[in-house]
N, C-alpha and C positions, 0 to 999 in steps of 0.2 A: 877733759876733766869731768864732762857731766858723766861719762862711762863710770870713772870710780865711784862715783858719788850713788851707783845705782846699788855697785854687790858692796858698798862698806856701811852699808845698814842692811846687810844678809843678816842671816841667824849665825851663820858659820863666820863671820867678820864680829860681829858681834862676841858671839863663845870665845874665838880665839885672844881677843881685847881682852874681856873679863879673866882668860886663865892667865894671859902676859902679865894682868895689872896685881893678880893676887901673886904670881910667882915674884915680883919685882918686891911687893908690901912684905914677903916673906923673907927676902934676899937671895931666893935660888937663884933669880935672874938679874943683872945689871938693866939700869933703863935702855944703856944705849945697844943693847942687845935685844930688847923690847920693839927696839925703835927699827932696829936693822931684818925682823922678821916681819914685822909689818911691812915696809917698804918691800920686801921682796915677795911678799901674800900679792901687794898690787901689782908687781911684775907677771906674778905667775898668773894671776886671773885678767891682767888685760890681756898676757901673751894667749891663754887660753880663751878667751872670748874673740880674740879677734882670729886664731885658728881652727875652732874649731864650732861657733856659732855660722851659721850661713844663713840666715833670716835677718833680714834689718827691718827695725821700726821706725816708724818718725812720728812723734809727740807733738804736736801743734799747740 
């Protein structure tokens, strides 16, 4: 879990929030389609961190 918690305070997790959150206040988008792109942002950035990162840190 600490993984996600590192890129869903990116700039780019971030952007993508604020255009899901105005597209839903506007009604272009449903929440739970809101909901189901996010979860899939986390899919694709753990699957790509952990494919394509090869440096590990360790945080004490």
């Amino acid at each position: 879990m600490a993984t996600f918690e590192l890129y869903r305070r990116s700039t780019i997790r971030m952007c993508l929030t604020d255009t899901l959150d105005e597209m839903v206040e506007t009604r272009k988008l449903g929440p739970g389609h809101a909901i189901e792109v996010l979860v899939q942002f986390d899919k694709s950035m753990a699957e790509a961190l952990d494919s394509k990162v090869k440096t590990k840190v360790s945080i004490k």
